[in-house]
C-alpha positions in Angstrom: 9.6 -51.5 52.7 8.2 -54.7 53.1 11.5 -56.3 54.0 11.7 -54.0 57.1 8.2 -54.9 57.8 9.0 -58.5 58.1 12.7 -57.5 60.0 10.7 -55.5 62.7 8.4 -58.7 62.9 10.5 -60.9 63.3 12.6 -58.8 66.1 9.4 -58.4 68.0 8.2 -62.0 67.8 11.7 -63.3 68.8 11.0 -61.0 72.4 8.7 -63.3 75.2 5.7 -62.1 75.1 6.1 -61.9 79.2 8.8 -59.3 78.7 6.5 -57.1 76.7 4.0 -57.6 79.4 6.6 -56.5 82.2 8.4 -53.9 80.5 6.5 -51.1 79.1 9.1 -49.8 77.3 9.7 -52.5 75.1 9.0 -50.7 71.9 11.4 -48.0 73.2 14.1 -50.3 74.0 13.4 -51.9 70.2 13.8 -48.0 68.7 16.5 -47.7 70.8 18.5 -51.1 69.9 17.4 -50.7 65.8 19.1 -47.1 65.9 22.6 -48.2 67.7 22.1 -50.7 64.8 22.3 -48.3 62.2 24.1 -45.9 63.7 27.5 -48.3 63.8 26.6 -49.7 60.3 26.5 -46.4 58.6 29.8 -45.7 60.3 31.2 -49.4 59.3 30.1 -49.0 55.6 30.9 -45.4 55.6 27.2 -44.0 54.1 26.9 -40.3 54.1 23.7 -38.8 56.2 22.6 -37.5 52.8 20.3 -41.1 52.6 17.7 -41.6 54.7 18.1 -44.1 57.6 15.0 -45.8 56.0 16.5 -46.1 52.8 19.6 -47.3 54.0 18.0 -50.2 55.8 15.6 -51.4 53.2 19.5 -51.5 51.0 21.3 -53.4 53.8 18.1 -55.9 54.4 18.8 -56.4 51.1 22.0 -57.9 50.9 22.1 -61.7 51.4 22.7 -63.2 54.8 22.1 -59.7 56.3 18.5 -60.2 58.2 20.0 -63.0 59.8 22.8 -61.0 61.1 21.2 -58.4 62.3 19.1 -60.2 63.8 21.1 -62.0 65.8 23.2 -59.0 66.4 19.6 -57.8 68.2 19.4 -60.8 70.0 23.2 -60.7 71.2 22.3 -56.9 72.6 19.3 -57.8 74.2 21.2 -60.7 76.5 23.7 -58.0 77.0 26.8 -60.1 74.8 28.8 -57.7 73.5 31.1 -60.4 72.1 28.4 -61.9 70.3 27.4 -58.6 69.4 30.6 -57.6 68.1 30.5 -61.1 66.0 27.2 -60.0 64.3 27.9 -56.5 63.4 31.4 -57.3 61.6 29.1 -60.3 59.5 26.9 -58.0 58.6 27.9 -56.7 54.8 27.8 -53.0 53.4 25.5 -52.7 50.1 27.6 -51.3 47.0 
């Protein structure tokens, strides 16, 4: 749990604070982005729907080298680089 504390931290601190003032749906875009996130990692690693999407996160924070990935997988969706994107998502590894 705490690791997806500090992964939704640091996603939100990485946006401009003048974005969050401009756009009030920032938090819904963030929702939005995290579950397009999940959604083509469980279909990646192939997780049935039986866990939790909450439980599968806190496992795929987890893994080593993962935050950073999905982090910048975020970042590459927010400037609207879907190569970049791409790039992130296939780094990113599937817990055992």
């Amino acid at each position: 749990m705490k690791s997806l504390k500090f992964f939704l931290l640091g996603s939100v601190l990485s946006v401009p604070i003048s974005a969050l003032a401009d756009n009030p749906f920032a938090g819904l875009q963030f929702q939005q982005q995290r579950a397009q996130i999940v959604k083509e990692m469980r279909a990646k690693c192939g997780v049935s729907l039986e866990q939790s999407d909450t439980e599968w996160q806190n496992r795929l924070l987890g893994m080593e080298g993962n935050k950073e990935n999905i982090q910048q997988a975020t970042q590459a969706m927010q400037r609207k680089n879907q190569q970049q994107y791409d790039a992130a998502i296939k780094q990113i590894k599937c817990p055992e």
